[in-house]
C-alpha positions as CSV (number, residue, x, y, z in Angstrom):
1,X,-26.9,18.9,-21.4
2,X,-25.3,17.8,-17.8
3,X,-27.5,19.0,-14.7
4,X,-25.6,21.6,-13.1
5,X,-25.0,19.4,-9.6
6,X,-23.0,16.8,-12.0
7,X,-21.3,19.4,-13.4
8,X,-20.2,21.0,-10.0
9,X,-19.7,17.8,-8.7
10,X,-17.3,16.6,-11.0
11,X,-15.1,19.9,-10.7
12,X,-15.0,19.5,-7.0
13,X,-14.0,15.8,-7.4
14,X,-11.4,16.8,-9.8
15,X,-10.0,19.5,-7.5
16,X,-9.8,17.6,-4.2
17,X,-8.0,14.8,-6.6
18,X,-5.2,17.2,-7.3
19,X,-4.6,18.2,-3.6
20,X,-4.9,14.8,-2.8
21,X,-2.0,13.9,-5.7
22,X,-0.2,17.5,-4.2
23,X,-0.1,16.1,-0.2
24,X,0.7,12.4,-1.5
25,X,4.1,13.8,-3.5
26,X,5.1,15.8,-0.3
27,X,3.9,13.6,2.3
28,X,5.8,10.2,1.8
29,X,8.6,12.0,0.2
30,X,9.7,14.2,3.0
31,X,6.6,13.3,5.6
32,X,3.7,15.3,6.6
33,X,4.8,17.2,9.4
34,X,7.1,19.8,7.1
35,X,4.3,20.4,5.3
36,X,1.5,23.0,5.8
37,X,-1.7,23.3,4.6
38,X,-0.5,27.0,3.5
39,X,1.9,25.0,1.7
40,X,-0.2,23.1,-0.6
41,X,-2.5,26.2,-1.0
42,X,0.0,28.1,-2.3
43,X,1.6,25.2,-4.5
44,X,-2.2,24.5,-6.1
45,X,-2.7,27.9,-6.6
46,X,-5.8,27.9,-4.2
47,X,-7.5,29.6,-1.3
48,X,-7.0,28.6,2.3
49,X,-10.7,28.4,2.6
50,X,-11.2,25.9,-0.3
51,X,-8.6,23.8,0.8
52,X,-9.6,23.4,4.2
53,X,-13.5,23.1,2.2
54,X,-12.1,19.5,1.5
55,X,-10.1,18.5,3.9
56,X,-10.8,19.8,7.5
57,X,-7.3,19.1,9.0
58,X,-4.2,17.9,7.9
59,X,-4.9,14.2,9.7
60,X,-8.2,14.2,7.0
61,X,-6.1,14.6,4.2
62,X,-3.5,12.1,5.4
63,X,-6.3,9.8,5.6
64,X,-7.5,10.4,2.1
65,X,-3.3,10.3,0.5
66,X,-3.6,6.5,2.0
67,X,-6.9,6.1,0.8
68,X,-5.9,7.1,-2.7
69,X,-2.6,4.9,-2.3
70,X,-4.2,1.6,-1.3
71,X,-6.8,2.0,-4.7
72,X,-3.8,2.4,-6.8
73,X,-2.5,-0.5,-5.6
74,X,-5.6,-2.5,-5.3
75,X,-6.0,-1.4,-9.0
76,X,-2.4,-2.6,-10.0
77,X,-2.7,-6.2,-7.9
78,X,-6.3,-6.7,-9.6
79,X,-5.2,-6.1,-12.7
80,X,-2.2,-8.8,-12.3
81,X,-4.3,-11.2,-10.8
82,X,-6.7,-11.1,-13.5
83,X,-4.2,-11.2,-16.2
84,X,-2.6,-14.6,-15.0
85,X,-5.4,-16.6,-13.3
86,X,-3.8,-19.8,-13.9
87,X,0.0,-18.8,-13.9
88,X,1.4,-18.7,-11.2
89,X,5.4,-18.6,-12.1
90,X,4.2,-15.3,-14.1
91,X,2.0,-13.9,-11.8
92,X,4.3,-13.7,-8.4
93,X,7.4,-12.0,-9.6
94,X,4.8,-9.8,-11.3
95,X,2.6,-9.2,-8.0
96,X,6.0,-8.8,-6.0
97,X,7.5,-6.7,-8.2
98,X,4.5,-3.9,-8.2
99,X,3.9,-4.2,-4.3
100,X,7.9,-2.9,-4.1
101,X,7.5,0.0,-6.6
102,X,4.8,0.9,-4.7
103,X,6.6,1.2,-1.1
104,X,9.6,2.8,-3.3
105,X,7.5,5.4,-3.1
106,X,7.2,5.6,0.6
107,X,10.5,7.5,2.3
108,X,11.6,7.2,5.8
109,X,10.7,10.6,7.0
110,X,7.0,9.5,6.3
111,X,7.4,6.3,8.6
112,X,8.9,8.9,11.2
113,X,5.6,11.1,11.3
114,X,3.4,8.3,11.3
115,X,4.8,7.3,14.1
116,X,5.2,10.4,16.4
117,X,2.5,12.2,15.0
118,X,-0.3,9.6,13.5
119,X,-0.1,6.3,15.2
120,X,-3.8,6.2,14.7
121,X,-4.1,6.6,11.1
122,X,-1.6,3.8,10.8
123,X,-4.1,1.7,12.4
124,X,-6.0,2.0,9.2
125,X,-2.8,0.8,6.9
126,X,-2.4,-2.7,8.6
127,X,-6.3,-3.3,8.2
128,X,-6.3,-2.7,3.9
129,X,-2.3,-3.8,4.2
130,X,-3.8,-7.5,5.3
131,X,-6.7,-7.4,3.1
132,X,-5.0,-7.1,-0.1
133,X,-2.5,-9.7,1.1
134,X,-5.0,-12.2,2.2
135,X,-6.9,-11.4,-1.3
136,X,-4.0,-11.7,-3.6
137,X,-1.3,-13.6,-2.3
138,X,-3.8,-15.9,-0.6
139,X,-5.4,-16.6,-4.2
140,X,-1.9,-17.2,-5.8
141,X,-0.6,-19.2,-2.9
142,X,-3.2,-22.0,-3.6
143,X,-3.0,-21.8,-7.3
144,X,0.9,-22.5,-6.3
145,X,-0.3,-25.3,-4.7
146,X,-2.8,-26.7,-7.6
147,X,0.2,-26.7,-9.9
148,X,3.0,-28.2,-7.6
149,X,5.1,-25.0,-7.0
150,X,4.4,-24.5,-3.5
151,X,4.3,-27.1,-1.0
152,X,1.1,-28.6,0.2
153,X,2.2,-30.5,3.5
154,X,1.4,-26.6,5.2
155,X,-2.2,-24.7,4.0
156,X,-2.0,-21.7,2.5
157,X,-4.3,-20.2,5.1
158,X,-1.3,-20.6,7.3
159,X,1.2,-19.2,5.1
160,X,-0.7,-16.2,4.5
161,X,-1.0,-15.4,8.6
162,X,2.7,-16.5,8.9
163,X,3.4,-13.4,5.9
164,X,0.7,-11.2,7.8
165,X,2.2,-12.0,11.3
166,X,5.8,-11.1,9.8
167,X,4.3,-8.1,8.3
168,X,2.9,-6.6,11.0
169,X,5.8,-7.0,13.4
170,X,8.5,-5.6,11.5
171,X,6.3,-3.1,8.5
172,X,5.2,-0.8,11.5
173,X,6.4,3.0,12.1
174,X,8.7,1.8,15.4
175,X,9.7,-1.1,13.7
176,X,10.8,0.4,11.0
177,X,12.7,3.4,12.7
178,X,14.5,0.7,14.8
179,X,16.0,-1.2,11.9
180,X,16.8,1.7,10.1
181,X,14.8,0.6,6.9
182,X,12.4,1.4,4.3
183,X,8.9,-0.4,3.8
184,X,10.5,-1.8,0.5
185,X,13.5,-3.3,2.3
186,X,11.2,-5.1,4.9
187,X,8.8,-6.7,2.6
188,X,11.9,-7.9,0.1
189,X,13.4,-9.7,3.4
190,X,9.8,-10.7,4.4
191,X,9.0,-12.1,1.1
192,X,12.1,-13.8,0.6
193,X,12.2,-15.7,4.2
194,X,8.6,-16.5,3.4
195,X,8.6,-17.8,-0.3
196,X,11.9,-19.6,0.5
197,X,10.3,-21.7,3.0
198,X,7.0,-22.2,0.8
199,X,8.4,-22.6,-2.9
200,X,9.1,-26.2,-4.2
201,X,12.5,-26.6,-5.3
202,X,13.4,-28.3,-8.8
203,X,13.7,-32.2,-7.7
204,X,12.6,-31.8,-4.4
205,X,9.6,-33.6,-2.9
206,X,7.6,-33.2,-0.1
């Protein structure tokens, strides 16, 4: 028999993970600022007083929608990496491909409220954003190396702040609103400036 404390535990965990998945829909669908925390009460069927039990403000649970977003992705990009260790033709379309459904996901009246209403929080996406980039594209960017694909007269250390640098200057909330484009669109262009420049070409020598 479970101790009760597990037991209670485990419900709360599985609660706050529903309004966690509830906020995440609305939030990078239509942004955060349309949506009260009445809102998602009433949606989940639950009390003012529990919701606000898990997440203090509507900043906390912002913080907790990212949260959830950067383990799904983590999840996703360790799972890829893992799968192709040594294969790298394999393993970048793969690892490009799953980092762009996962900023499909993100809509432009999110970046709008991030930036009016959360510049703060965002502070918090660059700082995972470049970890999982330094982790996983700076892994596969050497194995590109190792097996001739990517060009070794430039280190991959400098590669990945060149992606980094790109990626912070143009995937921010004003950035963003000043093109007129989605995360997905920016990292596609990124990506493809970037990997253009670093990718051997068939006959070509460096």
């Amino acid at each position: 028999m479970k101790p009760a404390g597990t037991s209670r535990r485990r419900k709360a965990d599985a609660s706050r993970q529903l309004i966690v998945e509830a906020a995440r829909a609305h939030f990078f669908s239509h942004g955060f600022r349309s949506v009260t925390m009445d809102d998602l009460a009433d949606e989940l069927g639950i009390s003012k007083k529990t919701l606000y039990a898990h997440f203090p403000s509507k900043i906390a649970l912002l913080e907790a929608v990212l949260a959830d977003k950067f383990a799904g992705v983590e999840a996703k990009l360790k799972e890829i990496t893992r799968a192709y260790p040594h294969d790298f033709s394999t393993a970048l379309p793969e690892l490009l491909s799953s980092t762009q459904r996962e900023l499909d996901e993100i809509k432009p009246p999110f970046i709008r409220d991030m930036r009016q209403k959360a510049p703060h929080v965002f502070k918090m996406v660059e700082r995972r954003r470049a970890e999982l980039i330094e982790r996983h594209f700076g892994k596969l960017f050497v194995e590109g190396q190792r097996t001739g694909m990517v060009r070794k007269d430039i280190p991959a250390r400098l590669m990945i702040e060149i992606l980094l640098t790109m990626i912070q200057g143009i995937m921010n909330p004003p950035k963003m609103e000043e093109l007129g484009m989605t995360p997905k669109d920016g990292f596609t262009g990124i990506i493809k400036i970037v990997l253009e420049g670093a990718l051997i070409r068939k006959g070509q020598k460096l």
